[in-house]
C-alpha positions in Angstrom: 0.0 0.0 0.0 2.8 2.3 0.5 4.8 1.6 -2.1 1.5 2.1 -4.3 0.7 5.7 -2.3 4.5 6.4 -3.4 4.0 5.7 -6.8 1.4 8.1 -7.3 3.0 10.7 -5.3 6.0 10.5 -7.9 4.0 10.4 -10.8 2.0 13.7 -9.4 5.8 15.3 -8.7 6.9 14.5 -12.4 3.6 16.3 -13.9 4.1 19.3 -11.8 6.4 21.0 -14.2 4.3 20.3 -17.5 1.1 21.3 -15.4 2.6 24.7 -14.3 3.8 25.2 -17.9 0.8 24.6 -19.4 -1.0 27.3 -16.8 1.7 29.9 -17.9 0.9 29.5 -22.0 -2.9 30.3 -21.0 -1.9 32.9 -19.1 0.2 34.4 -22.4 -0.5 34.7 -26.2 2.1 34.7 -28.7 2.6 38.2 -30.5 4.7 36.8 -33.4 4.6 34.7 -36.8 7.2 33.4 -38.3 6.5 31.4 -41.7 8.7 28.9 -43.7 7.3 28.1 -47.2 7.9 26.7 -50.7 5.9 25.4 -53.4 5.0 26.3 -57.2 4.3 29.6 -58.7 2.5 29.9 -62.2 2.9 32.7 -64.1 0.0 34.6 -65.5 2.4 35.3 -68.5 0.3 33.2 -71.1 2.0 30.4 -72.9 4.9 29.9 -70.5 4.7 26.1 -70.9 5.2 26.7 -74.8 8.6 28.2 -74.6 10.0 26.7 -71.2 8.4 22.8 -71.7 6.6 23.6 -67.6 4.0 25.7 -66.2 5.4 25.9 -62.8 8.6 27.2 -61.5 9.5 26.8 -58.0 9.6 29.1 -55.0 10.9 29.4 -51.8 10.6 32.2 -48.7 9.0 33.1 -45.6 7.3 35.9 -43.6 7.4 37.4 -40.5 3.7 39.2 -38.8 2.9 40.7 -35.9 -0.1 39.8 -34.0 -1.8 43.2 -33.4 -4.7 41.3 -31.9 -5.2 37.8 -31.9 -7.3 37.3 -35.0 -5.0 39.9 -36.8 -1.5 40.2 -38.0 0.4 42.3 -40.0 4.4 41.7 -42.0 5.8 41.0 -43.8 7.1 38.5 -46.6 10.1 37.9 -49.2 10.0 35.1 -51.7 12.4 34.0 -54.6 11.7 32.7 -58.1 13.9 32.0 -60.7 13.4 30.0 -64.1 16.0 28.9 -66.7 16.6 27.7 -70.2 15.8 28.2 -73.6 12.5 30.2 -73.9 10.9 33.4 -73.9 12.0 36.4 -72.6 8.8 38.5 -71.8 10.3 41.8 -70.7 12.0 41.4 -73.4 9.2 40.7 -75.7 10.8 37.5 -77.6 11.8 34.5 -78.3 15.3 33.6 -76.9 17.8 31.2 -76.1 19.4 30.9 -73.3 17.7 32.9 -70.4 17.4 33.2 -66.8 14.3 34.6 -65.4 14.1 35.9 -61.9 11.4 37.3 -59.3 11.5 38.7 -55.8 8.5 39.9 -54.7 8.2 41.6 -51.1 4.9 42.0 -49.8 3.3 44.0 -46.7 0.4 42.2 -45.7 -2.4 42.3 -43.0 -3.7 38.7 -42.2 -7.1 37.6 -40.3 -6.9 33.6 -38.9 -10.4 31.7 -37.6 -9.1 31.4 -34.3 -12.4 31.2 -32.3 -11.3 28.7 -29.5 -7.8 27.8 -27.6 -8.0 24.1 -28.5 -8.6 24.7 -32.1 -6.4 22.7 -34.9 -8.2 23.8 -37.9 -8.0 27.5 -38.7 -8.4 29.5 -42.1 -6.8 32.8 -42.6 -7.0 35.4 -45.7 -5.1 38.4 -46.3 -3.9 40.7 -48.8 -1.8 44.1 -49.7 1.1 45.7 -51.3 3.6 43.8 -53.5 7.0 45.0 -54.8 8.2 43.0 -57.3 11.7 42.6 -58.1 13.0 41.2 -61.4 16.2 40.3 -63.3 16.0 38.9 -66.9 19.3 38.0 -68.8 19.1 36.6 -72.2 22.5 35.4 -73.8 23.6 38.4 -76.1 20.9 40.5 -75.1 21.9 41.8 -72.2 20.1 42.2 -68.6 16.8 44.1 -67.9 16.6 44.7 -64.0 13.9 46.2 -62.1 11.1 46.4 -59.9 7.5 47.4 -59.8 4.1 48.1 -57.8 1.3 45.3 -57.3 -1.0 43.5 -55.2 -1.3 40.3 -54.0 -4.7 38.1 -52.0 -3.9 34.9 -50.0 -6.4 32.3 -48.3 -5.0 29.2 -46.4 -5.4 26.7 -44.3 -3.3 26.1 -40.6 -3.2 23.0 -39.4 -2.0 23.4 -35.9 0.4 20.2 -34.8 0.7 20.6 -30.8 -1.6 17.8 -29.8 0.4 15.2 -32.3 3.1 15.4 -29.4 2.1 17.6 -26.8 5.8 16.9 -24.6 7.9 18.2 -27.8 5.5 21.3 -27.9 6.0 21.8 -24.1 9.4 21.9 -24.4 9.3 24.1 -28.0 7.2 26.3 -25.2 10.3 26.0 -22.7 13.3 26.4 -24.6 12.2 28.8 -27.2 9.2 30.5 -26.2 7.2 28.6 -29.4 3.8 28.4 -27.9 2.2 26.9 -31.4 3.6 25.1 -34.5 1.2 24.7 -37.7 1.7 23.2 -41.1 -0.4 25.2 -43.5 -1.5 25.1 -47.1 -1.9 28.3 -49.1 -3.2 30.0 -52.1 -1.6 33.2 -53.5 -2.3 35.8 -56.3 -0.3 38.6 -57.0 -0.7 41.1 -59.8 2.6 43.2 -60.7 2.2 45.1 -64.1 5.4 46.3 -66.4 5.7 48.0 -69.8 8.0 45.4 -71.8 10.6 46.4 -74.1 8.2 46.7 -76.9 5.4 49.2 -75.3 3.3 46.4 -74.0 1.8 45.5 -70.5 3.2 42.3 -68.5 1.7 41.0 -65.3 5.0 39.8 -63.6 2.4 38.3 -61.2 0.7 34.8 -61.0 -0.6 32.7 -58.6 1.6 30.3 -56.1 0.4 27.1 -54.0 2.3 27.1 -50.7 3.3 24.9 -47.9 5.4 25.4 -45.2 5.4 25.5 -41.0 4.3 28.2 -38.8 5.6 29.5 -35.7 3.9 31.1 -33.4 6.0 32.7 -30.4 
């Protein structure tokens, strides 16, 4: 019998800590986001496919937000695209051979998530704003345009938040680096960046990009 009371009171010493911590994250909210992402980005350039054989070109960032509220963040985000082969050239305006393609567009962005309870592992967000879009197009023996220009850009998503799947790893995220939630997420993105090519015409240096990537929220 006392060997069994001893038992219990060692098993209710060990959860002391992780009960404590666990007061102390409901007592606090995290104030900060900080995304890791990559996925595809298709150009709204028509006929890409035709000149470089793929629709899709890869792309790779992240984002940083501020919660201002809990629903609502604002940040902001840099990503990197960059394509290359034999194709067109469309601030250029034509056909070329060897070329090397490159975006990076920065975006400030305000953000609303579906938080509505503590225990929630499901939550859409949207968001939108102001995209600067940087670019760099070399064609062999043409030269280099360089550049950047004004846009937009809309994003919906999905957060997926993880904590439950091993709640003693996110205790001790919680401990060691102040992370009190970590999501995967799924997103949707369209950005519209308009330039006058070469030959007088307008060029949406925009397109649309599907995401992944994890959150943190500390």
């Amino acid at each position: 019998m006392k060997r069994a009371i001893g038992g219990v009171l060692l098993l209710l010493i060990m959860m002391m800590p992780l009960s404590v911590q666990a007061a102390e994250q409901a007592s606090e909210r995290p104030h900060w986001s900080l995304e890791l992402k990559g996925g595809i980005f298709i150009p709204a350039i028509d006929n890409w496919s035709t000149y470089y054989g793929r629709r899709d070109i890869l792309e790779f960032g992240g984002s940083l937000a501020y919660k201002i509220l809990r629903l609502i963040e604002v940040g902001v985000e840099g990503t990197y695209i960059k394509d290359k082969g034999q194709g067109y050239a469309p601030i250029h305006n034509m056909a070329a051979g060897n070329v090397t393609y490159e975006l990076a567009p920065l975006n400030v962005f305000i953000l609303a998530r579906g938080v509505i309870s503590d225990n929630q592992w499901l939550i859409p967000y949207a968001g939108g704003g102001w995209t600067r879009m940087y670019y760099r197009e070399e064609v062999q023996y043409q030269g280099i345009v360089r550049g950047s220009t004004d846009g937009t850009h809309a994003r919906a998503g999905l957060q997926i938040v993880l904590d439950s799947a091993d709640a003693r790893a996110a205790g001790n995220l919680y401990k060691d680096y102040g992370i009190f939630h970590t999501s995967l997420f799924f997103e949707t993105r369209y950005t519209r960046a308009m330039i006058t090519d070469l030959a007088g015409s307008s060029v949406n240096l925009g397109g649309t990009s599907y995401l992944m990537g994890l959150l943190f929220e500390f």
